[in-house]
N, C-alpha and C positions, 0 to 999 in steps of 0.2 A: 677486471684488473688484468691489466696486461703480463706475459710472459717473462720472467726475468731470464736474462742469461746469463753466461759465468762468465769469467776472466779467462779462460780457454783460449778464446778467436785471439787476443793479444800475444799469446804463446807463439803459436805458427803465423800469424800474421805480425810479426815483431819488428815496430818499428823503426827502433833502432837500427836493425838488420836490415831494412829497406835503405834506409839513411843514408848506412856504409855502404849501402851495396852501389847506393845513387853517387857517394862521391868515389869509389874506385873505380867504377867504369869513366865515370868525366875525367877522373887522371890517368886515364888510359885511351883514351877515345883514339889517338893518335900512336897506341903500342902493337907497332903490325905484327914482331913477334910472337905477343902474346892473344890478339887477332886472327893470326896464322894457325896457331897451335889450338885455338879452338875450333876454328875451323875444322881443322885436319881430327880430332876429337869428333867434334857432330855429324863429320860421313861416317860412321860406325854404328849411326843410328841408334843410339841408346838413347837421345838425348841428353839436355845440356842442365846444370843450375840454373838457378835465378840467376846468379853472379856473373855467371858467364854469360848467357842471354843480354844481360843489363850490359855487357862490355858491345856486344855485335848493336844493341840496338845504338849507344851511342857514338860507335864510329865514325869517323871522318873520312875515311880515306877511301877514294873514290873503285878502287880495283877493288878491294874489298870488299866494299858493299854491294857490288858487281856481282862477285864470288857468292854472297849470302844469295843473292835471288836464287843463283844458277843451284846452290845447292838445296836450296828450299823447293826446286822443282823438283829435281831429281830424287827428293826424299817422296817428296806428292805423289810422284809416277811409281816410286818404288812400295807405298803402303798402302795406295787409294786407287795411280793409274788412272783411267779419263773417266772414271764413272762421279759422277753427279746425282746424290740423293736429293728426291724431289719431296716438298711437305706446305703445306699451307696451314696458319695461324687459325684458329674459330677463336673468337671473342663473346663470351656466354655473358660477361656482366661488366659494367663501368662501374657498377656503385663501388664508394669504396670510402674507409674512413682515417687515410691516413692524408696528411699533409707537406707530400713531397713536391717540393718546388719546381720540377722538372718535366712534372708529370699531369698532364690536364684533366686524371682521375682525381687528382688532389681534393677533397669534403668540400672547400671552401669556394670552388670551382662553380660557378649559378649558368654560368651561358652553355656547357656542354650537355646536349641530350641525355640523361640519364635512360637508362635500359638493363632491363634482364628479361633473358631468355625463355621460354615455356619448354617444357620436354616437346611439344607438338611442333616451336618454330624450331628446336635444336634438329631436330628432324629433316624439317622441310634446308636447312642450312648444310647440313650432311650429303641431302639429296643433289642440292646442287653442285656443292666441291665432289661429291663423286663423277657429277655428270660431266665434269671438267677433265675427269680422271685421276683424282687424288687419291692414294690409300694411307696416306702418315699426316695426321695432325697435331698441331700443338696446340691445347686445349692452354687460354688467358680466361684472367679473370682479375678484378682488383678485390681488395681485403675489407670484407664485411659479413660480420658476425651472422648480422640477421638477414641479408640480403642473396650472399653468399658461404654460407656456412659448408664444412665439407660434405654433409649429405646431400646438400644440390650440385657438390661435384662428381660426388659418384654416382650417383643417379643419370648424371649428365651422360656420363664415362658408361654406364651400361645399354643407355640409347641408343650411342654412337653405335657401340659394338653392335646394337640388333639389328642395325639395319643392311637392308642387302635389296640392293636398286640396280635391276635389270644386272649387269656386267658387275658392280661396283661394291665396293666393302670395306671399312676403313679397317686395317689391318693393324694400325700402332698406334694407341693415343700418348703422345708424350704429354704431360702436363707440367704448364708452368704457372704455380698458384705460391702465396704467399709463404714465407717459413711457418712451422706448422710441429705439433707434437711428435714423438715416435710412436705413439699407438696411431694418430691418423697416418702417417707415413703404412705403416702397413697396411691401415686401411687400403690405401691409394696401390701397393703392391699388389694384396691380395685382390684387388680391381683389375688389375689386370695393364697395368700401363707402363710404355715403352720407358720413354726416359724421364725423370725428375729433373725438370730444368730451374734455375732462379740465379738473378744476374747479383753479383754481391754490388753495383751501382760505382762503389769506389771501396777502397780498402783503409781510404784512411780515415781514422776513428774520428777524429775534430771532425774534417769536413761531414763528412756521413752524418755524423748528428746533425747540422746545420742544415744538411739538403733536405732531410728527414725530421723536421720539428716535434712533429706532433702524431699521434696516432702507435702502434704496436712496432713500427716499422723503425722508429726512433734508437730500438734496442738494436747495438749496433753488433753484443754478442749474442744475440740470438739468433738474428740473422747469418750471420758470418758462421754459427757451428751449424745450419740448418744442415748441411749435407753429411754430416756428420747423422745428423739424428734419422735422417732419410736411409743410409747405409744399415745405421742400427736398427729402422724397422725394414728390413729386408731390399731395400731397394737399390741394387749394385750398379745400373748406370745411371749415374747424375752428369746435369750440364751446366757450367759454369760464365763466368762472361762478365765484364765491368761495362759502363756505360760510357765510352772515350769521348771526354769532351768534358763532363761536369768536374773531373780533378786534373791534376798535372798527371797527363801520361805515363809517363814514365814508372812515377809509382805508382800507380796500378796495373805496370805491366810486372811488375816485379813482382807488386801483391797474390798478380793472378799466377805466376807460377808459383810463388810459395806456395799458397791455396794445393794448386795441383801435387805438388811435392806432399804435402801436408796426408793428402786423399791417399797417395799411391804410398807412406808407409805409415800408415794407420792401419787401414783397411786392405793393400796390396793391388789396388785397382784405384787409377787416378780417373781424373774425368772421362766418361764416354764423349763428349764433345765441352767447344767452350765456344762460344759466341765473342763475334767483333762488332757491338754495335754501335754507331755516333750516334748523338744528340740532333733529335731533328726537330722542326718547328711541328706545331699541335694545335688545338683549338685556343688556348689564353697561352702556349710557351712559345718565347721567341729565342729561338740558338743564340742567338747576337749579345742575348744579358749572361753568354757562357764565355769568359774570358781562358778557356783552356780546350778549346775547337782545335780539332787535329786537323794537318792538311791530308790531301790524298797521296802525299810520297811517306809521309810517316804513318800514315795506315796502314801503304802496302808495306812498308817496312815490318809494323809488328805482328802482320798477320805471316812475313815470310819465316820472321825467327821464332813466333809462338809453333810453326811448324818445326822448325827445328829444333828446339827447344824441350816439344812434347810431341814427337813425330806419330804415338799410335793412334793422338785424339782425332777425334769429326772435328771439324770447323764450318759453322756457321757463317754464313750472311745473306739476310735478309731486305726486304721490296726498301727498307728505310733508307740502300743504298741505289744511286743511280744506273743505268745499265752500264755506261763506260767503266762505273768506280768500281761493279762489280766482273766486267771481263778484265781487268787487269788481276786481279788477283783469284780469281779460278785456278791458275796452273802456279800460284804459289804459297795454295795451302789449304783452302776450301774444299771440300766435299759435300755439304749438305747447302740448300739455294732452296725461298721462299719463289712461289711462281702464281700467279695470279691469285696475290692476297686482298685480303679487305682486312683493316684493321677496327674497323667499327662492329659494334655489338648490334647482328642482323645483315649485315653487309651484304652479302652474299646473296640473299632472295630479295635486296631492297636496298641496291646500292646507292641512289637518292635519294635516301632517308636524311634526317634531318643528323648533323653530325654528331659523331659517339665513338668516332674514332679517338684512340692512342695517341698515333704519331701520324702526320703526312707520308703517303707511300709515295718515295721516290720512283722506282719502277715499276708503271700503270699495266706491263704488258699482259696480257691473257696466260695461261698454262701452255696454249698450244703454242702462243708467239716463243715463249722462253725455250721449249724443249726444242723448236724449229734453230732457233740461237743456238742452245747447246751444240743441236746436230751440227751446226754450219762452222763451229770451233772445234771438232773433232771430238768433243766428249760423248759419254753416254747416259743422259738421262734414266735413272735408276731410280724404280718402286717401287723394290723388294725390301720386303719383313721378313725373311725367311730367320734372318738369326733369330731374329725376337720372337716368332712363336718355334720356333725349336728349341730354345730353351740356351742358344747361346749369349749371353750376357753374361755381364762383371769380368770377373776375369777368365773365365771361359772364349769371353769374347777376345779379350786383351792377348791372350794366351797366341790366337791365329794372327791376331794383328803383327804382333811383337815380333813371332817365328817368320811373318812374310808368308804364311800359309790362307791368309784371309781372301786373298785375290782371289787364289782358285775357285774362290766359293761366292765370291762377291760377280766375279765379272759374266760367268755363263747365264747369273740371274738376276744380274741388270740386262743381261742381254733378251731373256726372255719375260721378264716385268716392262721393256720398252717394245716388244711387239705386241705385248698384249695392248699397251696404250694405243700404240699404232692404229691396231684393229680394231679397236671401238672406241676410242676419242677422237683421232688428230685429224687435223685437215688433210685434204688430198695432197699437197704440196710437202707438208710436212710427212705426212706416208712416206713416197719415194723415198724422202732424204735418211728419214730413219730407215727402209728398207736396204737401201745403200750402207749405211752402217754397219749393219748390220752382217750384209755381203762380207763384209771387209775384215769386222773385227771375230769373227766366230774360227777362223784359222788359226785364231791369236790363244785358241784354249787349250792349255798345255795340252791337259787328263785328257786322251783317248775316250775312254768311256765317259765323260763327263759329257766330253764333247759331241757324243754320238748323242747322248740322252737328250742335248739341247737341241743339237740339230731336228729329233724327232719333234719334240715339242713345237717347236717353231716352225715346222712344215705342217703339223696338225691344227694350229692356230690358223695359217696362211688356208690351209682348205677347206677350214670352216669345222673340221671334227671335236672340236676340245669346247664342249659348252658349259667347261667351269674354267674358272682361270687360277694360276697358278700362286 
């Protein structure tokens, strides 16, 4: 018997209040005073309402929306600055027993490879995202009791953790599995895992049932309070994210801030990151039967004002986007970027396998081609865990973010997490460029002492002395 949920998710996800929120911004789209005055409100970086967000995203007016980019960078460079966290997907299982139309794990689904994992191939799959240079994964799976139940994901989750291959060590297992009890949620904390990710798909109740027929997934408040019950079993950074393309945008942009509003006063800590994903084509799913596909100017649009809207979050985006779709929006609000993923279940030690992919990856590039792109855009590819096992998360985290004190602590060790990749992964080409970088940006570190400790580091690396990594 499946999960029931409560009437809760309707509360903070209140549609009414999406509604209204959807017809005052369309009778405003064209109020530059009350456009301006938000503006001038979201450089003080607190962030904005849903309400107000809903007004910027539906503006008309061309200086304006001009204005939104330029401040959407400046918010980027002011909490995040050039650094670029690096992570690639692992895909442990397809089997799955729900019936979402969107998704080619769907039961009903006969021509997709089906596959699960052995703890021996999760291994050998580890071996190679490390050999790539990965240390942050996001551990997929689809929802099946018997196939996938959560002691094959923690089992999985303690695998990861043991292994340690010449240089390499995965350092953060985020997992993104089905909504789930608060005793497994702790389960999954006391495992020991970065972030709780799960995309609420869309916020509105009708359609959500409709995409979602059949199967646990159907429950649309069960799903929608999952992060709720993930908080309550101990788990302080969750990730959020809707699927743009299966509802009207709009209202799921507004959904997904309420969402966040909802996180940040319940609990005092909103989302650790939120995901911008589209609907892409799949083994049986064609985009084309999605009559609510966003273009790439209202993309970059929600991803510039979900910046400013929730300026402390991480933002996602992932290989499902193109390389153009994803360098236009790096500098206007992104900080975390998938880099030489495979989305099929084995992918990784057997990328000709018979298909068991997700979704089509738009960006085929390698690890090293992406971090060589980073370098050649001025970012800094970053594959530091350092918060996460020191024990900063929730609002601990939030706390550095929020004060502006998070940089000092982020950029010395993105800077010394990309030499290390330097020295024992990246091509020769890509050396230099990151070595150049590096030149450049280490003068750039406020702390005195910080800066000395890095500097040491990174010359001890460069002579071969430090044969553990950092």
């Amino acid at each position: 018997m499946y999960n029931k949920g409560s009437e809760k998710a309707e509360e903070f996800i209140n549609d009414g209040e999406i509604l209204d929120t959807l017809a005052y911004a369309k009778a405003n789209k064209s109020n530059k005073e009350l456009i301006d005055s938000i503006l001038e409100k979201a450089k003080d970086c607190k962030g904005l309402s849903h309400r107000e967000a809903a007004v910027l995203l539906e503006c008309d007016l061309p200086e304006e929306n001009k204005r939104i980019e330029e401040l959407a960078r400046e918010i980027k460079q002011k909490f995040y600055g050039n650094r670029i966290v690096m992570f690639a997907p692992l895909y442990l299982s397809n089997y799955c027993v729900n019936g979402c139309v969107y998704c080619p794990y769907h039961y009903k689904n006969k021509t997709i490879a089906r596959k699960k994992l052995t703890q021996e191939e999760i291994k050998q799959e580890v071996i190679a995202l490390q050999d790539m240079g990965h240390k942050r994964l996001a551990l997929e799976t689809g929802e099946d009791p018997i196939n996938s139940p959560i002691e094959y994901v923690l089992e999985s989750i303690e695998t990861i953790y043991s292994i340690k291959h010449k240089n390499g060590a995965i350092r953060r297992v985020n997992v993104n599995i089905a909504a789930t009890t608060v005793e497994n949620y702790k389960r999954l904390h006391d495992a020991g895992i970065g972030t709780y990710i799960l995309f609420q798909e869309t916020y509105h109740k009708k359609n959500y049932e409709e995409l979602h027929p059949t199967g646990p997934k159907h429950n649309y408040a069960y799903h929608t309070e999952a992060m709720d019950r993930a908080m309550q079993g101990g788990i302080d950074d969750v990730g959020i994210g809707v699927l743009f393309g299966l509802n009207m945008y709009r209202y799921d942009f507004v959904g997904l801030l309420m969402h966040a509003e909802h996180l940040e006063e319940r609990f005092g800590v909103g989302p650790h990151t939120i995901s911008v994903p589209r609907i892409r084509a799949a083994d049986d799913i064609d985009p084309e039967d999605f009559e609510d596909a966003i273009s790439d100017d209202v993309f970059a649009k929600i991803t510039a004002i979900i910046r400013i809207a929730v300026p402390y979050t991480g933002m996602i985006i992932s290989t499902r986007e193109s390389q153009k779709s994803r360098e236009r929006v790096l500098d206007l609000g992104v900080s975390q970027l998938s880099g030489g993923s495979s989305t099929s279940v084995g992918g990784y030690v057997e990328p000709e396998e018979e298909n068991s992919a997700q979704f089509d990856v738009s960006d085929t590039r390698t690890l090293d081609e992406v971090v060589n792109w980073l370098l050649s855009l001025g970012f800094i590819p970053s594959f530091c865990t350092a918060c996460y096992r020191e024990g900063r998360t929730g609002d601990r985290f939030m706390s550095l973010v929020k004060s502006g004190q998070i940089a000092n602590i982020c950029q010395p060790n993105a800077l010394m997490t990309l030499k290390e990749y330097l020295e024992d992964y990246a091509s020769e080409e890509t050396r230099a460029l990151g070595e150049e970088v590096i030149r450049k940006e280490i003068p750039h570190i406020k702390n005195e002492k910080v800066r000395a400790i890095a500097e040491g580091y990174l010359k001890e690396l460069h002579d071969g002395k430090r044969d553990f990594r950092f």
